[in-house]
SEKE-11364 format. One record per residue (C-alpha): residue number from 1; x, y, z; residue in one letter. Coordinates in nm, 2 decimals, m for minus. Layout:
% residues N
{NUM, {X, Y, Z}, "A"} ...
//
This chain:
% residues 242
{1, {9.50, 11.01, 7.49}, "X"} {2, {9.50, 11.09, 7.87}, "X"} {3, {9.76, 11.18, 8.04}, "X"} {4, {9.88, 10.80, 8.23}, "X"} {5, {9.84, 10.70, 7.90}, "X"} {6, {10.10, 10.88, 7.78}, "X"} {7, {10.35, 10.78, 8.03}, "X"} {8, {10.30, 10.46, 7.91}, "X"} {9, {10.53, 10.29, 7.67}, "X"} {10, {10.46, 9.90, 7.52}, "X"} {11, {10.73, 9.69, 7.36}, "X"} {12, {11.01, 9.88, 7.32}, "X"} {13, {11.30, 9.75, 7.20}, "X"} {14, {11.64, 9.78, 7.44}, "X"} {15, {11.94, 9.74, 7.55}, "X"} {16, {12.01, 9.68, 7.93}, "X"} {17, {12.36, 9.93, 7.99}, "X"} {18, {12.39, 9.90, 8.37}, "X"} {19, {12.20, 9.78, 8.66}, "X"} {20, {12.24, 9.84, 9.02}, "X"} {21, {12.08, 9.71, 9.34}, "X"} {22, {11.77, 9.94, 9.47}, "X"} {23, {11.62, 9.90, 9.85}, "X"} {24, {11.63, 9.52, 9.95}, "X"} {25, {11.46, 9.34, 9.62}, "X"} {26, {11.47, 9.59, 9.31}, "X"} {27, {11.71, 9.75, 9.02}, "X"} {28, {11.76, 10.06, 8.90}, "X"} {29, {11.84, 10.01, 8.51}, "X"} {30, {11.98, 10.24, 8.30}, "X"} {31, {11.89, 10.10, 7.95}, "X"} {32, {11.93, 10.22, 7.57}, "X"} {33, {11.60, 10.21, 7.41}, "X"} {34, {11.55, 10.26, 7.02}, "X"} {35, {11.30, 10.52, 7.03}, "X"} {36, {11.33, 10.70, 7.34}, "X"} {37, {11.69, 10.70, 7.40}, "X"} {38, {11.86, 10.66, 7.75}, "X"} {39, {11.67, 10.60, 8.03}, "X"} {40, {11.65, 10.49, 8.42}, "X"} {41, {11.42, 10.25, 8.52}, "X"} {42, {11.34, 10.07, 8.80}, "X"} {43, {11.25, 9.70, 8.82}, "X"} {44, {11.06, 9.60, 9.15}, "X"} {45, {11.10, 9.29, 9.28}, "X"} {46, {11.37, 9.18, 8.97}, "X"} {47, {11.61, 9.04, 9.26}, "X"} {48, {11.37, 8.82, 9.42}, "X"} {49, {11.43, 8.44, 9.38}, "X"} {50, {11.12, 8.36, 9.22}, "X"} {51, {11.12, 8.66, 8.95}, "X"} {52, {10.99, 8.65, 8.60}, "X"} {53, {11.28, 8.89, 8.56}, "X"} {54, {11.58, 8.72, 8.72}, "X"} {55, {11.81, 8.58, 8.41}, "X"} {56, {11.56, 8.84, 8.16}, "X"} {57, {11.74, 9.17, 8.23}, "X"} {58, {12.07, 9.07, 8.07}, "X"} {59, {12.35, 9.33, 7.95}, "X"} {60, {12.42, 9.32, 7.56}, "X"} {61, {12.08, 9.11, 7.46}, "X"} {62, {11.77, 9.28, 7.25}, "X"} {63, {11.48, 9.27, 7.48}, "X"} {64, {11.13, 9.43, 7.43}, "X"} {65, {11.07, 9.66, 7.77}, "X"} {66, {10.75, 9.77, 7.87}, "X"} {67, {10.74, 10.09, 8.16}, "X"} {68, {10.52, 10.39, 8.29}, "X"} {69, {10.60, 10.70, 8.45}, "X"} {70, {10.75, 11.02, 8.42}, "X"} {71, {11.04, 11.22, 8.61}, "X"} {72, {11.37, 11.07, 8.64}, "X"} {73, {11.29, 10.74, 8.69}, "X"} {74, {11.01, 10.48, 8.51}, "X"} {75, {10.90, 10.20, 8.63}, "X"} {76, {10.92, 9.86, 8.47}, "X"} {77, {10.57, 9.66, 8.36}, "X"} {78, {10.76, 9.40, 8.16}, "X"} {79, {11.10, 9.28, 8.00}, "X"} {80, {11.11, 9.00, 7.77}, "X"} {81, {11.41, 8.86, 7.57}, "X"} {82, {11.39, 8.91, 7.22}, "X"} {83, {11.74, 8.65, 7.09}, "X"} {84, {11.94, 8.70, 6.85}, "X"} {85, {12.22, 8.77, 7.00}, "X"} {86, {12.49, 8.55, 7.11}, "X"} {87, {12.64, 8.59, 7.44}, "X"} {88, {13.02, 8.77, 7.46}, "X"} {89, {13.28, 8.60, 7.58}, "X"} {90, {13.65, 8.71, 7.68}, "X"} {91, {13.77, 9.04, 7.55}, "X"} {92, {13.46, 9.04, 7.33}, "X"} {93, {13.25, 9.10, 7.67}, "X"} {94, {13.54, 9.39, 7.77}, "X"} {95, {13.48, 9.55, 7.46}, "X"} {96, {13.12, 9.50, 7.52}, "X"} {97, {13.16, 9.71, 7.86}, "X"} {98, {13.38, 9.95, 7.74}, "X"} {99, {13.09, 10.00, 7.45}, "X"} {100, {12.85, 10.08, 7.73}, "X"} {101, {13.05, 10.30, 7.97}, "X"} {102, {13.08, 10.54, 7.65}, "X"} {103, {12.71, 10.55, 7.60}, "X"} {104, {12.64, 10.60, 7.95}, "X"} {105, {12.92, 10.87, 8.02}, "X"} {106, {12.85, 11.06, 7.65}, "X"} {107, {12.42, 11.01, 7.59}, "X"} {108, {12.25, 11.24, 7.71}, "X"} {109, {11.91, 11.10, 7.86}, "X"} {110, {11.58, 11.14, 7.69}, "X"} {111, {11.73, 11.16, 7.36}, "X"} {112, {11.68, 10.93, 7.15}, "X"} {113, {11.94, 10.80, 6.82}, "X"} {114, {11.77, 10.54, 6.63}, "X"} {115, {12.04, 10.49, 6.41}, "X"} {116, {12.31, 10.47, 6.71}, "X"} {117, {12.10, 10.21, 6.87}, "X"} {118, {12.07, 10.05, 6.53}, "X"} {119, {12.44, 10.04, 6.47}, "X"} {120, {12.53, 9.98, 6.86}, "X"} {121, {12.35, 9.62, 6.80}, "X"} {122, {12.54, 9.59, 6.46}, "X"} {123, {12.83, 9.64, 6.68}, "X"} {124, {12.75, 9.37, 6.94}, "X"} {125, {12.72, 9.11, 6.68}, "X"} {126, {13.04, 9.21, 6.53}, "X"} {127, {13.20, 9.17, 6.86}, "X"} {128, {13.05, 8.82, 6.88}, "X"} {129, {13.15, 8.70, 6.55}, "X"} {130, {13.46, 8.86, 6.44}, "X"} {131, {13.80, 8.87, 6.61}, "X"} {132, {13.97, 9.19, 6.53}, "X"} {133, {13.77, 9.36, 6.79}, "X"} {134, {13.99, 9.66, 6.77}, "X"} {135, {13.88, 9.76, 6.43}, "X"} {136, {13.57, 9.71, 6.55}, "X"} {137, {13.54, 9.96, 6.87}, "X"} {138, {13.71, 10.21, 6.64}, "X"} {139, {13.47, 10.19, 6.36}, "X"} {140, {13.18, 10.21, 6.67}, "X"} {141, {13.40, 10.54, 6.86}, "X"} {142, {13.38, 10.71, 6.55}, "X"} {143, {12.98, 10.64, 6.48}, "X"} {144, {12.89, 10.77, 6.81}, "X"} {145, {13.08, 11.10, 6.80}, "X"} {146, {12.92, 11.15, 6.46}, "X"} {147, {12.57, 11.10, 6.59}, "X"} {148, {12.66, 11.32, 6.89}, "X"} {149, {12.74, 11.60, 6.61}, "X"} {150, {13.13, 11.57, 6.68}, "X"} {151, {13.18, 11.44, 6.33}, "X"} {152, {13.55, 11.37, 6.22}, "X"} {153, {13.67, 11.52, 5.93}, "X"} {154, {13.91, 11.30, 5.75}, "X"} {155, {13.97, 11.35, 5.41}, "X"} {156, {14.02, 11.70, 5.38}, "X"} {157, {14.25, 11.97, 5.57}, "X"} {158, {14.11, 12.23, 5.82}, "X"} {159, {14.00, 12.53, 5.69}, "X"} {160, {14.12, 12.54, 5.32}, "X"} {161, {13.97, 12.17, 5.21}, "X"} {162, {14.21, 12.07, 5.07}, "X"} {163, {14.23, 11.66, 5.02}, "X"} {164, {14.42, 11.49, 5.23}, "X"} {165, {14.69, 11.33, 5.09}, "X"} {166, {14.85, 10.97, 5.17}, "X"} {167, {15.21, 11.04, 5.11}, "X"} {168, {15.20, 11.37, 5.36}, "X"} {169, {15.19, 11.42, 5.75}, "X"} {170, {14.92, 11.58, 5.98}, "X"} {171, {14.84, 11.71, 6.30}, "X"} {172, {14.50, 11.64, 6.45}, "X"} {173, {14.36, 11.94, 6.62}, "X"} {174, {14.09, 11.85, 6.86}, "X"} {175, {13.77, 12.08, 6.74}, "X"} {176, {13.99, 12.20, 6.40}, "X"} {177, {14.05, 11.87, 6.23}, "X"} {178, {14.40, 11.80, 5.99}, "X"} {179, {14.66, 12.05, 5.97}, "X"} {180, {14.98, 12.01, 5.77}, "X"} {181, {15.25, 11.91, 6.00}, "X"} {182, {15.44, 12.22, 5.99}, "X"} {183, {15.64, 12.08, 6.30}, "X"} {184, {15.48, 12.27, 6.55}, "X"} {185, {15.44, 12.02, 6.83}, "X"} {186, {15.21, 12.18, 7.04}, "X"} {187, {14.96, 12.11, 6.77}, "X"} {188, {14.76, 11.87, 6.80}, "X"} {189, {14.85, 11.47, 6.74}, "X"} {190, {15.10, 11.36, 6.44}, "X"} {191, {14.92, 11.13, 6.23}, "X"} {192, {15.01, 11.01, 5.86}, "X"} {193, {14.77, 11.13, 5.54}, "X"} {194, {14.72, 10.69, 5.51}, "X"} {195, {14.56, 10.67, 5.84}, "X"} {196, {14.29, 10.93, 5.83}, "X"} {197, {14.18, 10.81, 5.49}, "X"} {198, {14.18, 10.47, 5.60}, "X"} {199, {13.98, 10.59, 5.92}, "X"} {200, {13.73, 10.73, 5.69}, "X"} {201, {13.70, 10.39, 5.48}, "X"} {202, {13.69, 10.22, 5.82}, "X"} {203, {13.99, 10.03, 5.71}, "X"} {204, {14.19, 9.89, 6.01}, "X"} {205, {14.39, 9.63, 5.81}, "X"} {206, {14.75, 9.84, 5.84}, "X"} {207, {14.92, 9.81, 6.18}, "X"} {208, {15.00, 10.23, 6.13}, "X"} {209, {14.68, 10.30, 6.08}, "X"} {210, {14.53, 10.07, 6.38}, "X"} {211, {14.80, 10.26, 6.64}, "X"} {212, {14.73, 10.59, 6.51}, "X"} {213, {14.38, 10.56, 6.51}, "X"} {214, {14.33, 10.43, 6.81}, "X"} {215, {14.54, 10.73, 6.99}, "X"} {216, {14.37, 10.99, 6.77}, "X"} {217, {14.05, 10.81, 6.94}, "X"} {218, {14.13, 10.85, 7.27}, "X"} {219, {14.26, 11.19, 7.29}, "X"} {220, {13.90, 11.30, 7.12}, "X"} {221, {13.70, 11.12, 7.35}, "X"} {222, {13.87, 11.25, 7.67}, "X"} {223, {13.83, 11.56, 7.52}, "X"} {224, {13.44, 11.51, 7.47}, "X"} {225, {13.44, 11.30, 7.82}, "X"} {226, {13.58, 11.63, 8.01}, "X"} {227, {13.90, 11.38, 8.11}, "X"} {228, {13.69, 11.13, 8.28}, "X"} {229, {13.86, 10.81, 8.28}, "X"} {230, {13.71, 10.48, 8.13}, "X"} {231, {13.74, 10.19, 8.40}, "X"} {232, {13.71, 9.96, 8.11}, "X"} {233, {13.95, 10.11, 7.91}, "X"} {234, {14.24, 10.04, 8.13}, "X"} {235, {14.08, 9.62, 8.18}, "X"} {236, {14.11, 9.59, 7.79}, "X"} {237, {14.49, 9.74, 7.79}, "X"} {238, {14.55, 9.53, 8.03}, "X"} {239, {14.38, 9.22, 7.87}, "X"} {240, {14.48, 9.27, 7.56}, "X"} {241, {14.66, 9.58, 7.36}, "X"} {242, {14.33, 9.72, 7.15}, "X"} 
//
C-alpha cells in the first residue's frame, strides 16, 4: 500500500459533533468516526448553494464519510446519510448538544472507542424515543468515563471492598470512590448506599437516586473537564431541571 493510499479512508461510519465556517465557502468538521475516533475535517465548497453536501452534514445522523490526508486536518471526498435516525426535537436536541460538547471537550483526537461510538448512537435513539432523558444522559456520563479509564466504582467501599450497603451513607471521593460517612464534610459528596447501587444497575426510577446521581455526575466530570464549564449544561437547567 503506498503511502496516499494510506491517508485514504472509504465509508466510514460517523457522527458530525461540530461544524464551523472555514474561508468564504467551506467547513471545518469535527466528527466522531467508529474506527478512527475524533477527528477534524474539512469540507470544501459544503456552504455553497448548489452543494451535494448542504442538508448531508447534519449533527446527530449516521452518515458514511469518506476523506484523505494526514496532519491535523483531512479533507472531505464524500459524506452520505446513512438514516436511521430520527431527528431530536426540544430538550431531546439539548441533551443531544450537551452529549457532544462532552465528547469534544473529553476525547482525545486520533483515538478511536468503537464501543463509545456504538453506545453514543444507542444513546441518540434513546433520546429520540424515550422521555426520561435524564436517566438517559446519566447512564451515557457514566459510559464515557468508563471508556476513558475513569471507571466508577459503585458497589463496593474504597480501599477495604467491602459491599456497599443500601441502608448506610457514603461519601464520594473523586479518584477514591465510597467512603463511610464518618461525618467528615470535607470528604467528598454525601450520597446514600441506594443510589450508588442503583447507579450501577442504571436504575433512575427513584427521585433520590436521580438527584444524587446527577450531582455525583457533575462534580466528577468537572473534575475530569479541569472546571471547564458546559455551555449546554446551563441551556438544559434552564430548560428543564435534568
Amino acid at each position: 500500500m503506498t503511502a496516499a493510499n494510506r491517508n485514504k479512508h472509504q465509508d466510514e461510519l460517523a457522527f458530525v459533533l461540530h461544524s464551523y465556517p472555514f474561508r468564504e465557502t467551506s467547513l471545518i468538521l469535527d466528527v466522531l468516526s467508529r474506527k478512527h475516533g475524533r477527528l477534524a475535517i474539512v469540507a470544501r465548497g459544503a456552504r455553497r448553494p448548489k452543494s451535494s453536501l448542504r442538508g448531508v452534514l447534519m449533527n446527530f445522523q449516521p452518515l458514511s464519510l469518506s476523506w484523505f490526508g494526514k496532519g491535523e486536518v483531512r479533507t472531505l471526498h464524500s459524506a452520505e446519510w446513512q438514516g436511521g435516525q430520527p431527528y431530536l426535537q426540544g430538550t431531546a436536541l439539548m441533551c443531544g448538544f450537551y452529549l457532544n460538547e462532552l465528547l469534544l471537550n473529553l476525547l482525545a483526537r486520533d483515538d478511536a472507542h468503537e464501543q463509545l461510538f456504538d453506545y453514543y448512537r444507542a444513546t441518540l435513539y434513546r433520546l429520540a424515543h424515550e422521555t426520561d432523558h435524564a436517566a438517559t444522559l446519566r447512564c451515557f456520563e457514566k459510559h464515557l468515563l468508563q471508556e476513558l479509564g475513569y471507571a466508577m466504582v459503585l458497589d463496593r467501599e474504597a480501599g477495604n471492598g467491602r459491599a456497599i450497603q443500601a441502608e448506610r451513607g457514603y461519601r464520594y471521593a473523586v479518584e477514591r470512590g465510597a467512603l463511610p460517612d464518618d461525618g467528615d464534610a470535607r470528604i467528598g459528596l454525601p450520597v446514600l448506599g441506594k443510589t450508588l447501587l442503583d447507579m450501577a444497575a442504571d436504575d433512575y426510577a427513584d427521585p433520590v437516586t436521580a438527584q444524587q446521581s446527577k450531582q455525583l455526575m457533575r462534580v466528577l466530570l468537572n473534575h475530569h473537564l479541569g472546571g471547564k464549564p458546559l455551555h449546554t449544561r446551563e441551556l438544559i437547567k434552564d430548560l428543564q431541571k435534568l
